[in-house]
Steps between C-alpha positions, in 0.01 A plus 500: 500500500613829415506804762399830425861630509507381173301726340578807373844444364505424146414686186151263502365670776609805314307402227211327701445930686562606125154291399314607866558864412359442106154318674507783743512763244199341305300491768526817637462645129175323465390634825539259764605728862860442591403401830304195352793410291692464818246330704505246195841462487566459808249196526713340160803523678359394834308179415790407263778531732279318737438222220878498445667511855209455756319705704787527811769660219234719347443624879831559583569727162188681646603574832851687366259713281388671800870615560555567142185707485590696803922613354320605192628227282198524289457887488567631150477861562622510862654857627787490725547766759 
């Protein structure tokens, strides 16, 4: 079984956030909200990873997101003071 450090290193993944950002694009160009583009990928990824490693490993990437979330990791346009 593979662990989730393993993703996110090659040119595939590259690729693979190359074709996310394409579908994401056509959706919000034919009108779907943002936020329910999120809320839907966030379920793909969730009940995948889940399929893939289980539900304990999909928990544990969870958990750090919190962290993540809170150093700004995920902030685009963050302003620094």
């Amino acid at each position: 079984m593979h662990g989730f450090e393993t993703i996110g290193k090659s040119d595939d993944s590259l690729h693979a956030l190359s074709l996310i950002l394409a579908a994401w694009d056509e959706g919000t160009e034919a009108g779907v909200a943002p936020e329910l583009m999120a809320y839907a990928a966030l379920f793909t990824a969730l009940t995948d990873l889940v399929s893939l490693f289980g539900e304990e490993a999909v928990l544990t990437l969870t958990r750090g997101l919190e962290r993540r979330v809170t150093m700004g990791e995920f902030t685009l346009n963050r302003v620094t003071q």
